[in-house]
C-alpha positions as CSV (number, residue, x, y, z in Angstrom):
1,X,52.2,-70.7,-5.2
2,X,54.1,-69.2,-2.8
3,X,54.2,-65.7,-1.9
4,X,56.9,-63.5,-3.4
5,X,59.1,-62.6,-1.0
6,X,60.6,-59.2,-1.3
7,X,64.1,-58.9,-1.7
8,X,67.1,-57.2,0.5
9,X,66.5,-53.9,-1.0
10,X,62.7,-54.3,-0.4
11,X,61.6,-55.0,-4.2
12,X,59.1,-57.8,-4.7
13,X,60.3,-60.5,-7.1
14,X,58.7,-59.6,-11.0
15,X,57.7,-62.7,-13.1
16,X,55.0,-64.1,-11.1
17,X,52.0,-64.3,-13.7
18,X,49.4,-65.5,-10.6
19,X,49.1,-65.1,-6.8
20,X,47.3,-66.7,-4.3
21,X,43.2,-65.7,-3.1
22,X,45.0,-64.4,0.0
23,X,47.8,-62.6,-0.9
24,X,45.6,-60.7,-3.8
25,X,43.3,-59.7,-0.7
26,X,46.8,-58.7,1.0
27,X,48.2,-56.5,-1.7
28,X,45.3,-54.4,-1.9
29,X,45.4,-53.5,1.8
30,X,47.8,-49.9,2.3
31,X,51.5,-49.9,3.2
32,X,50.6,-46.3,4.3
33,X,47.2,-45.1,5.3
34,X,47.6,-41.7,5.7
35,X,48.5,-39.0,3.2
36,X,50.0,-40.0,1.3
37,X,49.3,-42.8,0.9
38,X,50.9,-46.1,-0.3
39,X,50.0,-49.7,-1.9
40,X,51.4,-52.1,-3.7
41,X,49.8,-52.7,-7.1
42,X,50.6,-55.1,-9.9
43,X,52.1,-53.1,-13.1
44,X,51.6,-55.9,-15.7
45,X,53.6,-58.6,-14.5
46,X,55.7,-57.3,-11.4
47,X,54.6,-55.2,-8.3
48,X,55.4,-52.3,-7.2
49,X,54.5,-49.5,-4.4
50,X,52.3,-46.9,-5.8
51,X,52.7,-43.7,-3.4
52,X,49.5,-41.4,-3.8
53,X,49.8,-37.8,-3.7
54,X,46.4,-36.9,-4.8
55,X,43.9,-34.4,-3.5
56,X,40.5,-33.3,-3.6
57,X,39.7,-30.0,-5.3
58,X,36.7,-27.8,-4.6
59,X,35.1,-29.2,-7.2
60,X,35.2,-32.8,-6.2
61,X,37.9,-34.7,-8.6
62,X,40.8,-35.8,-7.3
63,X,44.1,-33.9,-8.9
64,X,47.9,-34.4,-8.2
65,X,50.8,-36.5,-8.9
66,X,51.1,-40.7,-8.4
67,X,54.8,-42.1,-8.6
68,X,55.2,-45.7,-8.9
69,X,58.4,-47.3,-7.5
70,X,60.3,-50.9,-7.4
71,X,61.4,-50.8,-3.2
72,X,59.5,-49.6,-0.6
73,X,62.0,-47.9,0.9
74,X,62.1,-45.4,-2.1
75,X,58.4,-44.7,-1.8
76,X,58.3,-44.2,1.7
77,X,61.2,-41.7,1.6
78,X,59.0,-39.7,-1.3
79,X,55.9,-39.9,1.2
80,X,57.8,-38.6,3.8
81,X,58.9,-36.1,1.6
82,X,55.7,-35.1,0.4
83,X,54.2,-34.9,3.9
84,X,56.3,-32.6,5.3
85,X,56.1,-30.6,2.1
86,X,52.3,-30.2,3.1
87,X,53.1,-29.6,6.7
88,X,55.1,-27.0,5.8
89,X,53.1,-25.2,3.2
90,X,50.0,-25.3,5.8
91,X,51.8,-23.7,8.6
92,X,53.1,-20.9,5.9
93,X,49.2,-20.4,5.1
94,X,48.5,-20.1,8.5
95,X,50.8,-17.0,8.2
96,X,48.7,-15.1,5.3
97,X,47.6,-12.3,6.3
98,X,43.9,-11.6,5.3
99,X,44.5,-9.0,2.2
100,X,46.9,-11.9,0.9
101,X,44.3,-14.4,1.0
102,X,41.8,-12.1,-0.7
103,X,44.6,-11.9,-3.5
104,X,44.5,-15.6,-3.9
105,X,40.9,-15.6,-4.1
106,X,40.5,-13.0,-6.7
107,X,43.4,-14.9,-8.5
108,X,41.4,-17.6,-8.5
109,X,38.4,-16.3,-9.5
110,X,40.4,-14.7,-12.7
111,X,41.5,-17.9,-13.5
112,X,38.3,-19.6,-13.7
113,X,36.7,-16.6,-15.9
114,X,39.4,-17.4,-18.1
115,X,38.6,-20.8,-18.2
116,X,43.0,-21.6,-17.5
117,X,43.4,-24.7,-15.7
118,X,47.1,-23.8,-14.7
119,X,48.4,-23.6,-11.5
120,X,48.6,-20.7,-9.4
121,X,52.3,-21.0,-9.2
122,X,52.3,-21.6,-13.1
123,X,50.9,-18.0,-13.2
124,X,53.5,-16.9,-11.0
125,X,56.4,-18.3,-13.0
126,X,55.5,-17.2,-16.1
127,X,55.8,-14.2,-14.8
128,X,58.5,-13.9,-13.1
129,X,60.0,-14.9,-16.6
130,X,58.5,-12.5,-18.3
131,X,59.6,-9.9,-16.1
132,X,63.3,-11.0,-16.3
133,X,63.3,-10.1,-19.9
134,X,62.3,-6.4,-18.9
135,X,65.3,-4.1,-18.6
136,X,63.8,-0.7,-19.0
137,X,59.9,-0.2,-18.5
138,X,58.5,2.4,-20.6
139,X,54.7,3.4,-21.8
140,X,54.0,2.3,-25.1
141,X,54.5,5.8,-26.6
142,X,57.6,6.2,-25.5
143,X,58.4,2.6,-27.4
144,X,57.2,4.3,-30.1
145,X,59.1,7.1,-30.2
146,X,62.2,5.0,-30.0
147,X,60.9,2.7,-32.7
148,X,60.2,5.3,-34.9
149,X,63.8,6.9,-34.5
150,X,65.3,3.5,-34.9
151,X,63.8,2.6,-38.2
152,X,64.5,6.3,-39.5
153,X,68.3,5.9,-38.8
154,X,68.2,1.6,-39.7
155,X,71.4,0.3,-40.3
156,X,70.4,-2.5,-42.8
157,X,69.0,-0.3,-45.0
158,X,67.3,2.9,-45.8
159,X,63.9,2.7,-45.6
160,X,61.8,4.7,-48.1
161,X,59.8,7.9,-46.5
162,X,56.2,6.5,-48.2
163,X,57.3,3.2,-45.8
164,X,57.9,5.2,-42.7
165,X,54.9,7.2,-42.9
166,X,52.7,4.1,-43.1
167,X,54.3,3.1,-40.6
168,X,53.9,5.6,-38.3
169,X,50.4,6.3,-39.2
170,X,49.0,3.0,-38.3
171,X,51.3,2.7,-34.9
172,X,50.2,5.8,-33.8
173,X,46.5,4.5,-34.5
174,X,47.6,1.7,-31.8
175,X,49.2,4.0,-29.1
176,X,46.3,7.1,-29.7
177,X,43.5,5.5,-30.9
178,X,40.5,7.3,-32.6
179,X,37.2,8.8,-31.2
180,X,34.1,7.4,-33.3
181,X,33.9,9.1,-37.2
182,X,30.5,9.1,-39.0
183,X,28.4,6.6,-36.4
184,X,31.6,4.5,-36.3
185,X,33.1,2.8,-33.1
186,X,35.7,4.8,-31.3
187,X,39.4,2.8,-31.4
188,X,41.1,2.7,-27.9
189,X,44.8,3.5,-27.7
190,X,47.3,1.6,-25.6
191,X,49.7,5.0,-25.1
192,X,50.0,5.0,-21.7
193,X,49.9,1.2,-20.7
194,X,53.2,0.3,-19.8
195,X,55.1,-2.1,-22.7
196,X,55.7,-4.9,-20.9
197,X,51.8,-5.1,-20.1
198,X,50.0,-5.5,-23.2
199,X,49.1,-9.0,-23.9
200,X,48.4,-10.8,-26.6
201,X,44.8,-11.1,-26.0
202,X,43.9,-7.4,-25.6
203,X,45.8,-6.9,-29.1
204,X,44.0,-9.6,-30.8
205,X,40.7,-7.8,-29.4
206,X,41.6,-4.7,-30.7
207,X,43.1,-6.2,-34.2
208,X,39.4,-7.6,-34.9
209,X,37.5,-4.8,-33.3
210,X,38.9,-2.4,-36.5
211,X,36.0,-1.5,-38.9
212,X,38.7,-2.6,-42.1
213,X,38.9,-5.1,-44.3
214,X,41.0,-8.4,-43.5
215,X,44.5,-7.4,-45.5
216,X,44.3,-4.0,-43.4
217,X,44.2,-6.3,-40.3
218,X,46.6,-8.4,-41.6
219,X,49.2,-5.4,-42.4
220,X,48.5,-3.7,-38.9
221,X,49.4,-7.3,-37.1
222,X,52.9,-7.1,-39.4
223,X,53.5,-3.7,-38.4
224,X,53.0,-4.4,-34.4
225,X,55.0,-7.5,-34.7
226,X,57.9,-5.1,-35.8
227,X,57.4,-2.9,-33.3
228,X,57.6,-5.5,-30.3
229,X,59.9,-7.1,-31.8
230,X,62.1,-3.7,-31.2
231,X,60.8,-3.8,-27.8
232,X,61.7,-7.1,-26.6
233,X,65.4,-6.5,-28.5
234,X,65.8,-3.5,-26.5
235,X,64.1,-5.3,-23.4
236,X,61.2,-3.0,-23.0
237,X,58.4,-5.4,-23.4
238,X,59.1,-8.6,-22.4
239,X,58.6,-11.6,-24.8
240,X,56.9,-9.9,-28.2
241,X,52.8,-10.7,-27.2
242,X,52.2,-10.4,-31.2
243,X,53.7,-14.1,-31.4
244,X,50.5,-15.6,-29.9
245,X,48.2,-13.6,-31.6
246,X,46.7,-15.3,-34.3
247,X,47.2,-14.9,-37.9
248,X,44.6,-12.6,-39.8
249,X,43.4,-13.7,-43.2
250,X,43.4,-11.8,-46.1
251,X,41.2,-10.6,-49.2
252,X,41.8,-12.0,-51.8
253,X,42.7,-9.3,-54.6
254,X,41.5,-10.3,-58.5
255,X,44.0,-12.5,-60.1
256,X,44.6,-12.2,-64.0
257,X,46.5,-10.9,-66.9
258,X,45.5,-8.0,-69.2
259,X,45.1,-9.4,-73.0
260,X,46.7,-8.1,-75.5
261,X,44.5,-5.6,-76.5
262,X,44.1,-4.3,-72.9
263,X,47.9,-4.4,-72.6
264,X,48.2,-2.0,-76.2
265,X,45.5,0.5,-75.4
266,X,46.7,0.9,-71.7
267,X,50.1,2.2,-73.3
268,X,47.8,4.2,-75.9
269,X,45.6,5.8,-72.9
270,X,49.0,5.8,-70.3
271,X,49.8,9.8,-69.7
272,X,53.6,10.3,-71.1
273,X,54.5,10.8,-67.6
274,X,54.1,7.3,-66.5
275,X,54.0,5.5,-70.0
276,X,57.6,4.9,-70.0
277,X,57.0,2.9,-66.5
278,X,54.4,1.1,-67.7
279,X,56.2,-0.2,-71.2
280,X,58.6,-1.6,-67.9
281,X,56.5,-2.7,-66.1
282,X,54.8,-4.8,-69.0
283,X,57.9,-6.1,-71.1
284,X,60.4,-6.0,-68.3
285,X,58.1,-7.3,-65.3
286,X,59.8,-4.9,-62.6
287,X,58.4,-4.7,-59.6
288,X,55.9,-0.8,-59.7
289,X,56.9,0.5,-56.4
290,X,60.2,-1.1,-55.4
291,X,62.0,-1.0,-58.6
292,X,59.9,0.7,-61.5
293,X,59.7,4.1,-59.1
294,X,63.1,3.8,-58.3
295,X,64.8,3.3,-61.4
296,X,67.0,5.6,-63.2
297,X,67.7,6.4,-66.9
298,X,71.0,5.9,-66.5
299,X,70.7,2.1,-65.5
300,X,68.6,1.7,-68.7
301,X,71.3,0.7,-71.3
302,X,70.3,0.4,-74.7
303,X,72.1,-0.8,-77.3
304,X,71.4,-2.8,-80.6
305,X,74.4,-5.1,-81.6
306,X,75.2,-8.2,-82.7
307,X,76.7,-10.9,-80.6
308,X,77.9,-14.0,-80.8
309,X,77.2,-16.7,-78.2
310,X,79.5,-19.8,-76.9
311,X,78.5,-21.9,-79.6
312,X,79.3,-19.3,-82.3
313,X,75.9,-18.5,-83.0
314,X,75.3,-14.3,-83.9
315,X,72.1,-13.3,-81.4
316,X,71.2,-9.6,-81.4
317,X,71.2,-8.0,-78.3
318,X,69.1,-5.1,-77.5
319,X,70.7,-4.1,-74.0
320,X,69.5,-4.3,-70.4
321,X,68.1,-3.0,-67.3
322,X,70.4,-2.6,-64.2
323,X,68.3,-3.1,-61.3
324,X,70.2,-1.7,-58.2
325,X,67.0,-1.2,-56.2
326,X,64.3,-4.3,-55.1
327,X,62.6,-5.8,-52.5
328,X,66.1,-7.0,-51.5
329,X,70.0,-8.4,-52.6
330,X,68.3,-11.3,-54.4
331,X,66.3,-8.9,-56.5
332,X,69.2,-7.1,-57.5
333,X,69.3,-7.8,-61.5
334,X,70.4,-7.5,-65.1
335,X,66.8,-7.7,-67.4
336,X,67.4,-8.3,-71.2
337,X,65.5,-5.7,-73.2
338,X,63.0,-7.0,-75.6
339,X,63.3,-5.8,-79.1
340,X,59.8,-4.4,-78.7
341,X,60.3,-2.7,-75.2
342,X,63.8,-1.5,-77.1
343,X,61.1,0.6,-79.4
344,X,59.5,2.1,-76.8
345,X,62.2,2.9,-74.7
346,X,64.4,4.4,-77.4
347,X,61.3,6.8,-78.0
348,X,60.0,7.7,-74.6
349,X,63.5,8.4,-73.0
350,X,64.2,11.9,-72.9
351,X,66.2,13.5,-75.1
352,X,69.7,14.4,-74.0
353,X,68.8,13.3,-70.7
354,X,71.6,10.5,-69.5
355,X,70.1,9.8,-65.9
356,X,67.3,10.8,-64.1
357,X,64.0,8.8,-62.6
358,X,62.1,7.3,-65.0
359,X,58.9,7.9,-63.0
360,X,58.4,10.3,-60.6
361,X,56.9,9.1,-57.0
362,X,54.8,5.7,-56.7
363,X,52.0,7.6,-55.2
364,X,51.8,9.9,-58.6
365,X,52.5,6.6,-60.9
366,X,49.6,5.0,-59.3
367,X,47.0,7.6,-59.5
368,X,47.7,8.3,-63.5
369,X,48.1,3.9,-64.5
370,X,44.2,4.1,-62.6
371,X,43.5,7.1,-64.7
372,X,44.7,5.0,-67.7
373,X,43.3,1.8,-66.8
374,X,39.8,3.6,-66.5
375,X,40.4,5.4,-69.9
376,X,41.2,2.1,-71.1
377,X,38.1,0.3,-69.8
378,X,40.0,-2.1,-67.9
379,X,37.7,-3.3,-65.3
380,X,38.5,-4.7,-62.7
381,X,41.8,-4.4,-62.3
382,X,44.1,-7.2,-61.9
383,X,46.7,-7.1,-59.2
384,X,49.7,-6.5,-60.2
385,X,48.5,-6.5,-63.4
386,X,52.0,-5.3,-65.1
387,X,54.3,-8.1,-63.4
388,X,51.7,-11.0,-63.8
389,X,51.2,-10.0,-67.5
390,X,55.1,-10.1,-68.0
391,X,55.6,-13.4,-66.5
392,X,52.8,-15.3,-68.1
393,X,53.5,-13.8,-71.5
394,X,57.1,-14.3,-70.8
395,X,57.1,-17.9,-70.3
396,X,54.2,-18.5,-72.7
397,X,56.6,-16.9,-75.7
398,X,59.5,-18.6,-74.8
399,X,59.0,-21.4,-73.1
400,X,62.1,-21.1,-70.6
401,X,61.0,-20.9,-66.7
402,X,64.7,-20.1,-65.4
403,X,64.8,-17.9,-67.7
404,X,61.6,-16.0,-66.8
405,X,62.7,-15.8,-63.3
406,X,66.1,-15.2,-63.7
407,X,64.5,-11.4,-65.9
408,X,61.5,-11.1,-62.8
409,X,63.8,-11.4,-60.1
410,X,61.6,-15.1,-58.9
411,X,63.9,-16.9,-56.2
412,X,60.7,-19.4,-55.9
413,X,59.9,-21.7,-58.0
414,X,56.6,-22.9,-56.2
415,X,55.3,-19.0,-56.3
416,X,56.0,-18.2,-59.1
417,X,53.9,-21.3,-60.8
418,X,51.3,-20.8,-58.4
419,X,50.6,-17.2,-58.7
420,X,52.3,-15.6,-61.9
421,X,52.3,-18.4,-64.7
422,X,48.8,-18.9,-66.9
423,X,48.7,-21.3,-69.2
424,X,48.5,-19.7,-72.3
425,X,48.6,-20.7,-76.4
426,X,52.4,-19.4,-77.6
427,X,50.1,-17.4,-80.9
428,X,48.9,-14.8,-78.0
429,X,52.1,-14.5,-76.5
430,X,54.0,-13.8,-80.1
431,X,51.4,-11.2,-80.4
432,X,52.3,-9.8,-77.5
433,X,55.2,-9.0,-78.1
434,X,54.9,-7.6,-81.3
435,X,53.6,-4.4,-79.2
436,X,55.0,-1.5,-80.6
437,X,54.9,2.4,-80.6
438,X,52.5,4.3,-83.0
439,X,54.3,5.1,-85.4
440,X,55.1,9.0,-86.8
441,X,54.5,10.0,-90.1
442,X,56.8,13.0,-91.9
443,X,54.5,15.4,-91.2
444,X,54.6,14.4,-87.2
445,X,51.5,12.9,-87.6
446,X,50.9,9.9,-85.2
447,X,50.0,6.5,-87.1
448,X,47.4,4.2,-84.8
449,X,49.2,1.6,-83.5
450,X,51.0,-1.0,-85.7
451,X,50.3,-4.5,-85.5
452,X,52.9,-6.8,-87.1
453,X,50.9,-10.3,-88.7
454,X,52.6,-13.9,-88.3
455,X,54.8,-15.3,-90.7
């Protein structure tokens, strides 16, 4: 077979499936013998000019680009290219002066600790992008200081004062630090690095340094990606370093509902300041801190009468909660009272009294349910015990998941099956609700609680 003959634009002819002994000894001899170089190399079935760029490093591989092309003209014009490229470059080194080569050695050297196989220029560019984001360079207590002042004025919302001073509590952890307590390791403070400097690896080192538990992590990680998130709006720390800092797990609190014994002598044992909130919290499944804390008697509207739905049916109505105040507009509700919650709310609210908090401070409200829950030999406790009780019992009674998510505020389905619906018998749930107040006798006496049999 005859050899193929390259065409007018210099392309060998493709097709050819087998060459001659002495052409394959031909085609493996350079078109280009210096760097870099050229040959001409069979890509499956057609040929074409390979131009090597490649390079030995100091370590002995070869490392660089190779570009394959159809004409030879095309790969000796990228040679050429390339060559002068390296001419160029080696008469600028020449040019270094010897503290800019030292520079490029310690870079180096950096690199390699860090085990980066990037390029030099890489570095450089990164950056250089990085930098561009920076508007206004500022420590990271200054940042701070304007964070704080931002969230304290937000104009989404206001935030509450228990959230703020969390907030700043474990920031200024981050930008002061703390000197060792009690034989414990002393916690380093980033107040006067400069924003824009803190990477993501010295705050995941400092993140897992903390002598607390996972969850504690986890929350300090949420409340620094806020915070640099600020800075990067306001272009005071570059891209926000907390995005490549990886997540941190957390403890998993005990799952579980409280039975319905637990559930009548918590409200027996519950202090009459809080006992109110907990009847809520049990037969209404608020939320204790964003919505339970923040509700007011006048959004509690109760009233017994008999109505009549779209079919004509007559279904008694006990009345509702208004709930202006949630986690956010979706939780933003109307919860049907329960004729036994209707009980206890008709006896706890205070006489006369048309508005007003029905509890007074989450902090307070948590101390005296503990108290309760202790009194009531309730151990351990189950998180959010008062919400998970309501939804199982909820759904268990009546057998209607919209409906149970519709009265707990539940935009997720998948969540709420996962981690507030138990399977339980509908008898314990009936029971459940039959949960009433002790009962007074004439004398004022107080009757143990009453517990209503099954039909």
């Amino acid at each position: 077979m005859k050899r193929p003959s390259d065409s007018a634009s210099g392309a060998p002819k493709k097709g050819a499936r087998s060459f001659s002994k002495n052409y394959q000894r031909k085609r493996k001899k350079f078109v280009r013998d210096t760097w870099p170089t050229i040959r001409l190399v069979q890509v499956r079935q057609a040929l074409k000019y390979l131009v090597d760029c490649r390079v030995q490093n100091a370590e002995g591989f070869m490392e660089g680009a190779r570009k394959f092309y159809d004409s030879r003209e095309d790969a000796e014009l990228f040679a050429e290219q390339k060559a002068m490229e390296r001419k160029n470059e080696g008469t600028s080194i020449l040019a270094l002066s010897a503290d800019q080569e030292r520079q490029a050695v310690r870079a180096f050297r950096l690199l390699k600790e860090r085990g980066a196989k990037v390029d030099l220029v890489e570095v450089v560019n990164s950056y250089l992008r990085h930098m561009a984001k920076v508007e206004e360079q500022m420590t990271v207590e200054k940042l701070l200081e304007r964070f704080l002042a931002h969230k304290r004025n937000n104009p989404k919302r206001a935030l509450s004062g228990r959230h703020l001073d969390d907030l700043e509590h474990r920031l200024n952890l981050f930008v002061k630090g703390r000197a060792g307590v009690n034989g414990t390791a002393a916690i380093s403070g980033f107040g006067n690095c400069a924003a824009h400097k803190v990477g993501h690896r010295e705050i995941e080192e400092w993140l897992l340094a903390l002598p607390m538990g996972r969850t504690t992590r986890s929350k300090y990680r949420t409340h620094l990606n806020a915070f640099f998130n600020f800075g990067e709006q306001i272009g005071a720390s570059g891209e926000n370093p907390i995005r490549r800092v990886s997540e941190m797990g957390k403890d998993e609190p005990p799952k579980g509902i409280l039975t319905v014994a637990q559930a009548r002598e918590l409200l027996k044992q519950a202090d009459d300041g809080i006992k109110a909130a907990v009847a809520i919290g049990l037969f209404a499944g608020l939320r204790p801190e964003a919505e339970i804390c923040r509700l007011d008697w006048a959004d509690v509207h109760l009233n017994k009468e008999m109505l009549r739905d779209p079919a004509g049916n007559e279904v008694q109505s006990y009345g509702f909660i208004e709930v202006r105040q949630s986690k956010g507009a979706s939780g933003e509700r109307m919860v049907h009272i329960q004729p036994n919650l209707y009980e206890w709310l008709r006896r706890l609210r205070p006489t006369g009294q048309a508005a007003g908090r029905v509890c007074k401070g989450y902090d307070r409200f948590n101390e005296l349910l503990k108290e309760a829950a202790e009194a009531a030999k309730i151990s351990p406790w189950p998180h959010d015990a008062l919400r998970h009780t309501f939804c199982t019992m909820h759904f268990a009674a009546f057998r209607d998941e919209a409906r149970t998510m519709a009265d707990s505020g539940h935009r997720n389905a998948t969540t709420f099956r996962n981690h507030y619906r138990r399977p339980l018998p509908q008898k314990v749930a009936f029971d459940f609700w039959k949960i009433i107040p002790p009962k007074k006798t004439k004398a004022g006496k107080v009757v143990e609680f009453q517990k209503k049999e099954a039909a």
